[in-house]
N, C-alpha and C positions, 0 to 999 in steps of 0.2 A: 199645738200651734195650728190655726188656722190656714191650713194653703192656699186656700182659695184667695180668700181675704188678702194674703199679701202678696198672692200671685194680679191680683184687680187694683192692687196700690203701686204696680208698677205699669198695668198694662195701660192705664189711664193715660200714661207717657208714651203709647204708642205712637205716634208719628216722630213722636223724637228717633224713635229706635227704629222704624223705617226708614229716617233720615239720614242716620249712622251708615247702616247696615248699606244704604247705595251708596255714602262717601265711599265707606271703606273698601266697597267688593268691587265700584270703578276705579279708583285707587290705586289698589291690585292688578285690576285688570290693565289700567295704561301704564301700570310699572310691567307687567310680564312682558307687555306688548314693545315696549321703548329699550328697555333694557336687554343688551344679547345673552342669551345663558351661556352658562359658564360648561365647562363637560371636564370630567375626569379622562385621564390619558395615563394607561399604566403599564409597567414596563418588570418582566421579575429574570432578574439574573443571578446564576450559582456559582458561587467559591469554593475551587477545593482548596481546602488548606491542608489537608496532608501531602499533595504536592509539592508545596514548598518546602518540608522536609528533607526533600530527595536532596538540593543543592547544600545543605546546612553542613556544616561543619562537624557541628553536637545538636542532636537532637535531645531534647528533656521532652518526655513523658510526664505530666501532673494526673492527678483527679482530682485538684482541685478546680481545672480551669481547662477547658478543653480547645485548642486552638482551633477546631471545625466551629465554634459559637463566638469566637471573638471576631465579630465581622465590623468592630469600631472605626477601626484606623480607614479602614475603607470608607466607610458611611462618612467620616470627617473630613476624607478626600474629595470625596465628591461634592460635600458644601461646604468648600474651600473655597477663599474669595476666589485665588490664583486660579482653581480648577474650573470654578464658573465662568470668570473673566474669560478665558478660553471660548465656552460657550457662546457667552457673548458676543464674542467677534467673530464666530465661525457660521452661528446663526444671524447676522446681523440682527440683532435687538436692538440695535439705537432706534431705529425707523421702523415707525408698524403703518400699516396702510387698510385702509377701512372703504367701505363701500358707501354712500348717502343714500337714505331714501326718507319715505315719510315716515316711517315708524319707526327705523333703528339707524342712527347716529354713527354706531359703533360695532359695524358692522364685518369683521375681518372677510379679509379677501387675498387667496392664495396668489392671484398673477393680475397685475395690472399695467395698461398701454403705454407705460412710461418708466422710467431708470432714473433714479434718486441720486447723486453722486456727492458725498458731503464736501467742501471743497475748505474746508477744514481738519485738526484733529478729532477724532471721534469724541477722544476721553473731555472736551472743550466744547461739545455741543450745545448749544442755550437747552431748555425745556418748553418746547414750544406745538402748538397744531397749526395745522397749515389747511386751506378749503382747496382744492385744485380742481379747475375744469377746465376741460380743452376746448378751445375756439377755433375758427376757420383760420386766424391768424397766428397763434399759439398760444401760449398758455393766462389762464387768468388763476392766479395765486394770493388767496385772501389771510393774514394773518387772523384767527380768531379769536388771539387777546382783544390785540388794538385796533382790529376791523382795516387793518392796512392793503390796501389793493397793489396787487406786483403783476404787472404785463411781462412776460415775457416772447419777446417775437421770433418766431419759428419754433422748428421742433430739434432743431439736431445737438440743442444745447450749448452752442457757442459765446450765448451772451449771459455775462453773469452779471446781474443785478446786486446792488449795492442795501445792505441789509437782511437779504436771504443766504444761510451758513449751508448752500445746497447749490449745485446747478440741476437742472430737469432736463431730460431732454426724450424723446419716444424712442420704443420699442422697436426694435427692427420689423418685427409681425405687425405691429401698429401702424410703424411709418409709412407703408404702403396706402393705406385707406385712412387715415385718420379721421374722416366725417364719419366712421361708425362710430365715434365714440363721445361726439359731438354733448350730445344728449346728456351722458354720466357723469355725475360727481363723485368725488374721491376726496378722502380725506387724509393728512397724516399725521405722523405726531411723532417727532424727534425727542431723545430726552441723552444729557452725558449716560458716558458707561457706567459710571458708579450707582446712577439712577435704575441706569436700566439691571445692573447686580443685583440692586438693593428687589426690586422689582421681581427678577427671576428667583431668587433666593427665598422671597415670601413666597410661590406658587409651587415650588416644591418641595418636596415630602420623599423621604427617605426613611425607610422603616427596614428592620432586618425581624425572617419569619420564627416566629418562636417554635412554630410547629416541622418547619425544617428547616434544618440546623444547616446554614451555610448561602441561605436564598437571600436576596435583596430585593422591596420593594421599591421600584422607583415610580412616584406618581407626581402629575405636573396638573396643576390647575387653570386653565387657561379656557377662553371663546375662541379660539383658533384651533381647531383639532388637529388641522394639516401640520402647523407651526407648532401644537408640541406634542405630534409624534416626530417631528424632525427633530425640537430640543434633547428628547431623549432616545431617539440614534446618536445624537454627537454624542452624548455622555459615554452613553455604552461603548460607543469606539476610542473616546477620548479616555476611557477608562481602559479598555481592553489595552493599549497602547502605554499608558502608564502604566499598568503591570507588567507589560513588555519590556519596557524601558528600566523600572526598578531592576527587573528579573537580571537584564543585561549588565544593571550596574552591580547589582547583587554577582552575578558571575565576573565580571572584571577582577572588582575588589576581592572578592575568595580566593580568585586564583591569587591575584599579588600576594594574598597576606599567604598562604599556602607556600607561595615558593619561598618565602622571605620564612619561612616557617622551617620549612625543608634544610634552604639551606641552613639555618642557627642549628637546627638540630645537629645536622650533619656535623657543624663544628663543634658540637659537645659533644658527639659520639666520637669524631678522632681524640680529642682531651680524653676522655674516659679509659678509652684504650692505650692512649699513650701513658696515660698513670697506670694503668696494668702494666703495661710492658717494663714499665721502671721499677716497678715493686716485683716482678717475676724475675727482673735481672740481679735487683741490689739480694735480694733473700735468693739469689739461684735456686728457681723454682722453674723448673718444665712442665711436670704436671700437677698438681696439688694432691694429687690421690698420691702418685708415686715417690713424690717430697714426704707424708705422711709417712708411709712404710719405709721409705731410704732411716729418715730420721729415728723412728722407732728401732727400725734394727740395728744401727748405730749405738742406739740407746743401750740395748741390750745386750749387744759385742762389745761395748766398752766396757760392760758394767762384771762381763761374764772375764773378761782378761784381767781386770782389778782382781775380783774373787777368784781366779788363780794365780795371780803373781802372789796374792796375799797367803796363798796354801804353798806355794813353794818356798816364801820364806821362811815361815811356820818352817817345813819339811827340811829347811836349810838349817835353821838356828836347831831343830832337834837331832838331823846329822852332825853339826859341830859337837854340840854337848854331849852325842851320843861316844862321837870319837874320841872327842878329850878323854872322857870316863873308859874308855874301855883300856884292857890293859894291854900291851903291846906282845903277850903271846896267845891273846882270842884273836879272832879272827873279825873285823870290821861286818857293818850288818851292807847287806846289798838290796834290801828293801825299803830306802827311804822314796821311790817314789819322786825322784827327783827329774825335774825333766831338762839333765847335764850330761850328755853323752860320756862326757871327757872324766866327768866324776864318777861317776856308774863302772868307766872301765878302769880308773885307777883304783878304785875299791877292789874289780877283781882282779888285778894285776897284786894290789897286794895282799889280798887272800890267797891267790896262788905262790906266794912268794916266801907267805907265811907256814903253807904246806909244804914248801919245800923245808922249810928251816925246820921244821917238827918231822922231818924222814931224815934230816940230819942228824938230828940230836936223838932219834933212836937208834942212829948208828955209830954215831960219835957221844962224846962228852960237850958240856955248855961250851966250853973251854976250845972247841975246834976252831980254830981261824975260820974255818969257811964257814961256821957256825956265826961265829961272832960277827965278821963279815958279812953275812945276809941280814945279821939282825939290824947292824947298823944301817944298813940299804934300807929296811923294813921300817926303822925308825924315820927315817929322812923321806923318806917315799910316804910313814903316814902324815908328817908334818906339811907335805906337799900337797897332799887331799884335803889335810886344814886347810893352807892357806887358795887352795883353788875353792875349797867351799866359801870361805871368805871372802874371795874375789865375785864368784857366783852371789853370796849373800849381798856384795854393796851393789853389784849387777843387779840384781833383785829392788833393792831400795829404789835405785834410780828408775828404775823400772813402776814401780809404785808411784813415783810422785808423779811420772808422766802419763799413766795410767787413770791416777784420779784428776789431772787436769783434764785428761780428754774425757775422763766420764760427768763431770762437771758440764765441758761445753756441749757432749750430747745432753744433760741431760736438759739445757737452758734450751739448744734448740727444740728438744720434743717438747716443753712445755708450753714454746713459746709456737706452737702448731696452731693453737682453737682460734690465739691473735690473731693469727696470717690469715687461718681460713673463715674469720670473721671480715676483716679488711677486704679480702677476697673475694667473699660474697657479697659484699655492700658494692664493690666496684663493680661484679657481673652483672649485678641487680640493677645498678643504676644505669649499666651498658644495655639489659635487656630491655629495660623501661624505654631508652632513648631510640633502640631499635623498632620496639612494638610500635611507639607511638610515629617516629620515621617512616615505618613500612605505613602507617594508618594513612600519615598525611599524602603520602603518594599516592596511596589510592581515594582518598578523596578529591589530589587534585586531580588524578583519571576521570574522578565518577565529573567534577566540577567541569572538565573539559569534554567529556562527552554531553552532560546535558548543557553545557553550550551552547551544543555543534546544533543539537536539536531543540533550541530554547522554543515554547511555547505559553500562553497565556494558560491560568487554571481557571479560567472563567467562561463558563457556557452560558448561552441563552436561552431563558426557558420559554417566555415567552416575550416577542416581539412586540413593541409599544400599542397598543390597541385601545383606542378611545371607546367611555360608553356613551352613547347617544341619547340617554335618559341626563338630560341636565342637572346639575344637582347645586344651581342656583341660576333664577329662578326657579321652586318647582313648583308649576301653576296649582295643583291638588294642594300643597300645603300652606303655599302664597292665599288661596282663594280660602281655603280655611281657616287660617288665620286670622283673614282681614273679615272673615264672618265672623270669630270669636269677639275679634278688638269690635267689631259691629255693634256685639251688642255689650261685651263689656264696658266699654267707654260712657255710654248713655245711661249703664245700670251703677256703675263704678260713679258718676256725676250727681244723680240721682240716688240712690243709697247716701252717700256724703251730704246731701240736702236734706234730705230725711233724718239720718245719724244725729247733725247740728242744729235741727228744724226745734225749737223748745215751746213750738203754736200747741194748742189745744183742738183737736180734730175727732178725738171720738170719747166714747163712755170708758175706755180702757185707759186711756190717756188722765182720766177725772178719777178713776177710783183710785190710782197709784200713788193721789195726793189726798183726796178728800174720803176717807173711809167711812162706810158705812151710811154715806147720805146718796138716797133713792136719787134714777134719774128721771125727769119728768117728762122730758120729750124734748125735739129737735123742732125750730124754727128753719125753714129752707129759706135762702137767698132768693129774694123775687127783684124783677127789676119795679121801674119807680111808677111805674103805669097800674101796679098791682099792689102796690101798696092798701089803697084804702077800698081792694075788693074784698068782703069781708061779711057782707049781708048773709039774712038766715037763709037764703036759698044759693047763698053763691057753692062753687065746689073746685075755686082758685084752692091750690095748694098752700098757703096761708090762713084760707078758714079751717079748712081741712087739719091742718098741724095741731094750729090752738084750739081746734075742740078737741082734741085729742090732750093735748096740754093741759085743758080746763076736768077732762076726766081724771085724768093724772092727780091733778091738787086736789079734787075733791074727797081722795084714798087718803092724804097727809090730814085733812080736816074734820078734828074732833066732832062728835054731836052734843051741843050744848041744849041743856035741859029749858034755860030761859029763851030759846028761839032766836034768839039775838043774832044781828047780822056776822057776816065771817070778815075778819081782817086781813088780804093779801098784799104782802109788803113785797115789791119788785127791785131787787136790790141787783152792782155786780160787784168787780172788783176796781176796776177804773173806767174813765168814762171812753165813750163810742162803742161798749161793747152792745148796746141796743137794747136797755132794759125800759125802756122809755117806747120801742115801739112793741115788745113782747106786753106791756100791761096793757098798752092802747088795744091792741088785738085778743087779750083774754078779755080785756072789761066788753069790747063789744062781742065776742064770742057769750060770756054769760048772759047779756043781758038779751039777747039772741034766743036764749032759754026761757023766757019769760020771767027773768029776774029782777027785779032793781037794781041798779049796781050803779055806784058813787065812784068813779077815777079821781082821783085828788093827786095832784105835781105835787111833790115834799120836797124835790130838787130844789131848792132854791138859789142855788148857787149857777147851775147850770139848767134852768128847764127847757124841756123838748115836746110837751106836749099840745102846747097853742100850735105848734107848725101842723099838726095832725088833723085841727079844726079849723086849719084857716082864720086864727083870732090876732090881734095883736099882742105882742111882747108883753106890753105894757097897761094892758086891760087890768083892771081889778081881780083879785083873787085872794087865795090862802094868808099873801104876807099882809094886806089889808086888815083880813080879820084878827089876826094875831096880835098887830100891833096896835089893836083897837076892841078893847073889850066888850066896847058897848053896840058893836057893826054883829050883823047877824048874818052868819056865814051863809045862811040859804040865799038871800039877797045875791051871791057871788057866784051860783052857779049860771052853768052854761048849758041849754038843753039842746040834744044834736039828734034830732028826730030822723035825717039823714040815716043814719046808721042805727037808730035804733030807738023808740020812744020809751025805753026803760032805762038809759042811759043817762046820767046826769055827770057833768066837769068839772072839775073845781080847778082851774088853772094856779099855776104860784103864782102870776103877778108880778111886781117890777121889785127887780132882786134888790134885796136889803141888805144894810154893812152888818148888820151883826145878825146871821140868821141861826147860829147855834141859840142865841136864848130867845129865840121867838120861840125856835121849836121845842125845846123844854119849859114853858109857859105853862101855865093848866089851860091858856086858850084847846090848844090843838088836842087834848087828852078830852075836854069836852065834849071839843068837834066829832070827836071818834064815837065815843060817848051815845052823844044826840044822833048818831049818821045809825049807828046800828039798830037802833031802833025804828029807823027807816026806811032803809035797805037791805038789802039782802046778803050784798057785799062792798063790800070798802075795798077799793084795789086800791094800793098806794105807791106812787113813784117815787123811789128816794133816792139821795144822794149814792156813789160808790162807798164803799164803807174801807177803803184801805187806801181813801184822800182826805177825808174829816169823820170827824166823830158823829155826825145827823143824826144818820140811820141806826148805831149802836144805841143811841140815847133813845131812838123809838122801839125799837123789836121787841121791846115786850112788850108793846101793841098787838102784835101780828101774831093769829092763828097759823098762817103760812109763811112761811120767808123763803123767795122763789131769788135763786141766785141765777143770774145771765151768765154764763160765757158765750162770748165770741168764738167761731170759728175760725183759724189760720190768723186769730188774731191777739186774743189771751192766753200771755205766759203762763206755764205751767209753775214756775217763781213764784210768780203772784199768787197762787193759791196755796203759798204754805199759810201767810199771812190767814188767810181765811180761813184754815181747817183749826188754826188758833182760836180764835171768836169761837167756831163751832163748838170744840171740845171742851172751853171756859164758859158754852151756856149763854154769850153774848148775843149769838145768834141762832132761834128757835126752830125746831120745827123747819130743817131747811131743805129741799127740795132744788136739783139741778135743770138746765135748761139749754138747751147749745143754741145759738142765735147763727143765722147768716149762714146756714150749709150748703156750701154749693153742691148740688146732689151730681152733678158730670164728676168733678172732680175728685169728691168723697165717696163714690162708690165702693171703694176697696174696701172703707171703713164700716161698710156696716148701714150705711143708712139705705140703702135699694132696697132693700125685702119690705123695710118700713113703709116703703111708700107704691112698693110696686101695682096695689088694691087702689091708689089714685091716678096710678098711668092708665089703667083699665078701665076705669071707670070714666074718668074726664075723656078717653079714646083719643089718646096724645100719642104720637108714635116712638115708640121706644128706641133708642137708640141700639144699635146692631151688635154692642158692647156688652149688652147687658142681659143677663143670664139671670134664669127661673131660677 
């Protein structure tokens, strides 16, 4: 890419972009100037929130969520309509009050000579600015919608005017001296509260620090620095005060629900106990440890007195048996083991009785009365041990069956132990729980009623609202840079768009992209109409200049013919006014200039241009004459213009004809061409554009050269696809390019200054301050 080149095809446009560039940087500058800047005012305050733990009931611990980082609820209170609204009325923001001068409008101002008093609802105030200036007499009050003038007379505010939602009245510091203030304008500007909400609500900014966990930033945007470092004191107090006030309602409600707590419990820990006490009376239980061992041992003295009533009956039924069987002079056994005092000693009453009766009868016969006599005793005395065993034995039975009822009901109570002391524990368990939790809540409502006594906010200040005095709207360095960028953007952005859509033909780059491979022969400059016909062999106008430059050009396309015979230059374009009619007129007298012969013939016949160039009439004889007249002899028809050059000779078209397609394929004109070259030197020939009729296709195979015109900034680049067709079908020979009409100021980007810079020089024409070696 070229930089230069398309840095020169913008800079052409310079005073556009001078032009810009002061719109845009005065602009800026009477906007910095008019407009008040705006200043940040910022405010950082800290939450502990593990303090509010202390009052809590039940603390929960997460990781997933840590209550030091959830600083929401707050953030949302504070841009809460309810919590702004506050603000609003505390700072009055319905009314703001400005200072006039020439350059800033909107000028806030902390204290002014006068007291606003609305003599309405706030929340009901119109949205209105008001002009105010104080007069010798009292106030002059300009509404600046509707341009309404309001007199108010005096100053103490007494008279209220009909239309104004305000009385005025001065200052007590003012009302002393009021001609100091004669001089100043003032401005106000009323709006409802929901306006002025809506208002504060957009200027600030409420962010929580990520980098420390529990800070708050509170920032306000505002041209009044004084007015919102006071908005954000109220907040912070208005805030400090609301966690005050939760706090308190937070300790109210704890304690109610605490005692309302207390007491319930209370009444399920007597129920708890009192079901102990019923189940320790109905199961006669004093202690459960010593009901286990009472019951166990029971268990086991029952069980031990069955398993001996059950051996003494044994002991009893085998004393019966043992006594039936024995015979009545052995002696009864005294070891049964029996635990019968009364049987134990008739057994040895009747052993002893029976020893007596065996020391009788070794000293008597069986037959003794006293013999016989004890035995009888001994008999009746053993039947008497029967029947007391027998009485001992159903003593025994009975004994038994009350034996194993009582060892039945211990053994139902020892079983039924693990029940009790399951029930038991479930009862202590649920009395201990009701106690635990009892004793907890009492002392939380201790801890609730102590931090009460001492309620405090958990909110410090870290730093107090501090405005920065670097404005950070307007900021003149970025405004002023800016409006530098949009300077020259706009006029390049305008410009490139023109160029982008521009489909003109302006240089050699722009012609090769459609016609390939065909040479370019030189560039025609724009001259004005005074230098048209300067062109003589000594002139050194920029027009002679060109076309001999032009005439070297074609001389390179132009074969050497062995017969000498003159050269045919056919000056064609694409459609008419691109000026091929005044490029031939300035080649033919440029070669003829060379001491050439050279024949100009107009072939245009439809449209000719070349009688204007010699000052001939329209309608003078010429080309179509001879064409349409075989027997007229075309030399007869020229024009010799010694003027410009005595080896020049014209052949005009002549007075246009209806049908001049078949004059020009006649064999007149193929003759004429014919007869001329044996003549001349050169044959230039004007013809018609070749992409409006057929003329010129139907001649070119006449022409040694075919010199195509374009126009500068004036031929579609469109229109030469048309052309590059003819060229590559051979229609048209030997063709050679030519740019007509270049304005060289303009086109300098393109290329064409270095071509001509050896004529700035030489002619000693001052070169424009633009334009570079």
């Amino acid at each position: 890419m070229d930089f230069k080149k398309e840095f020169l095809k913008y800079f052409i446009y310079w005073p556009w972009f001078v032009l810009s560039l002061l719109i845009c940087l005065g602009a800026a500058f009477v906007y910095i100037k008019m407009v008040p800047p705006t200043y940040q005012t910022l405010a950082m305050i800290f939450l502990d929130k593990k303090q509010e733990d202390k009052s809590k009931i039940i603390t929960i611990s997460t990781d997933q969520k840590s209550n030091d980082e959830n600083l929401e609820d707050e953030i949302r209170l504070i841009m809460s309509n309810e919590f702004l609204l506050k603000i609003v009325k505390k700072t009055n923001l319905n009314i703001s009050y400005y200072q006039k001068s020439l350059t800033v409008h909107n000028n806030f101002v902390k204290k002014v000579p006068f007291i606003i008093s609305p003599i309405i609802s706030i929340d009901s105030l119109p949205q209105a600015s008001y002009d105010i200036k104080i007069g010798s007499k009292g106030f002059i009050i300009t509404n600046i919608e509707n341009e309404k003038i309001y007199n108010i007379i005096g100053y103490e505010g007494k008279q209220s005017t009909l239309g104004l939602p305000f009385e005025i009245r001065l200052s007590p510091t003012a009302i002393s001296n009021p001609s100091n203030f004669y001089d100043s304008e003032y401005k106000i500007t009323i709006e409802p509260t929901q306006v002025a909400l809506k208002n504060l609500k957009s200027s600030l900014i409420v962010l929580s620090d990520q980098e420390s966990k529990g800070t708050i930033e509170i920032n306000h945007i505002g041209s009044n620095p004084v007015r919102s470092r006071k908005i954000l004191n109220e907040i912070i107090t208005l805030l400090n005060n609301q966690i005050v006030s939760n706090k308190q309602k937070s300790f109210i409600n704890t304690v109610t629900y605490l005692n309302q707590r207390i007491k319930s419990f209370n009444k399920e820990k007597d129920s708890i106990q009192s079901v102990k006490e019923k189940f320790l009376q109905k199961n006669d239980i004093l202690v459960m440890d010593n009901y286990i061992v009472e019951k166990t041992a029971q268990r086991s003295l029952k069980s031990d007195n069955y398993n001996l009533n059950q051996k003494q009956i044994s002991l009893t039924k085998f004393a019966i048996s043992d006594i039936k069987k024995s015979s009545n002079s052995y002696s009864l056994g005294t070891d049964y083991n029996l635990e019968a005092p009364t049987v134990n000693q008739m057994l040895l009453n009747y052993n002893s009785r029976l020893m007596e009766s065996e020391i009788i009868l070794q000293r008597a016969q069986k037959n003794n009365p006293s013999y016989i006599s004890l035995m009888t005793q001994l008999k009746i005395q053993k039947q008497e041990i029967l029947n007391t065993l027998e009485g001992y034995l159903n003593f025994l039975n009975q004994t038994n069956k009350f034996n194993t009822s009582e060892q039945n009901i211990a053994t139902s109570k020892a079983k039924s132990i693990p029940t009790k002391d399951k029930i038991l524990g479930n009862i202590n368990s649920d009395l201990s729980m009701k106690e635990e939790t009892y004793l907890a809540l009492l002392q939380k409502r201790e801890e609730a009623v102590l931090n009460g006594a001492i309620l405090e906010s958990n909110m410090q200040i870290l730093n107090y609202p501090e405005t920065n005095y670097s404005a950070i709207f307007p900021q003149p360095k970025s405004f002023m840079l800016g409006s530098l960028l949009f300077g020259v953007l706009i006029p390049f952005g305008i410009i490139y768009s023109k160029l982008s859509l521009d489909t003109k033909i302006h240089n050699e780059e722009d012609l090769q992209k459609v016609l390939l491979n065909v040479p370019m022969l030189g560039y025609i400059p724009k001259i004005s109409s005074d230098e048209k016909l300067d062109n003589t062999a000594n002139s050194r106008s920029l027009i002679a200049e060109a076309t001999r430059s032009l005439v070297s050009n074609i001389s390179y396309l132009i074969q050497t013919k062995k017969d000498y015979a003159g050269k045919i230059i056919m000056f064609t374009s694409s459609i008419q006014g691109e000026g091929k009619s005044f490029c031939a007129f300035h080649t033919a007298i440029s070669i003829s200039n060379l001491n050439k012969k050279v024949l100009l013939i107009g072939v245009d016949l439809r449209n000719p241009q070349l009688h204007d160039y010699f000052n001939v009439d329209r309608n003078n004889s010429g080309l179509t004459d001879y064409l349409s007249n075989k027997n007229e002899d075309w030399k007869g028809f020229l024009k010799k213009e010694t003027s410009f050059s005595n080896n020049l000779d014209v052949l005009i078209a002549g007075e246009i004809p209806p049908n001049p397609t078949q004059l020009l394929t006649n064999s007149n004109f193929e003759r004429l061409i014919d007869e001329a070259k044996q003549i001349y030197d050169y044959v230039i020939l004007d013809t018609a554009p070749v992409q409006m009729v057929s003329d010129t296709l139907n001649l070119s195979h006449l022409a040694d050269v075919t010199v195509f015109v374009v126009k500068y900034d004036y031929t579609d680049k469109s229109s030469l696809g048309k052309v590059n067709n003819f060229i590559n079908k051979e229609q048209l020979k030997n063709v050679g390019i030519v740019i007509n009409s270049v304005n060289m100021k303009k086109a300098y980007g393109y290329g064409y200054g270095q071509d001509y810079n050896y004529q700035y020089q030489e002619l000693n024409l001052k070169k424009p301050w633009y334009k570079f070696t």
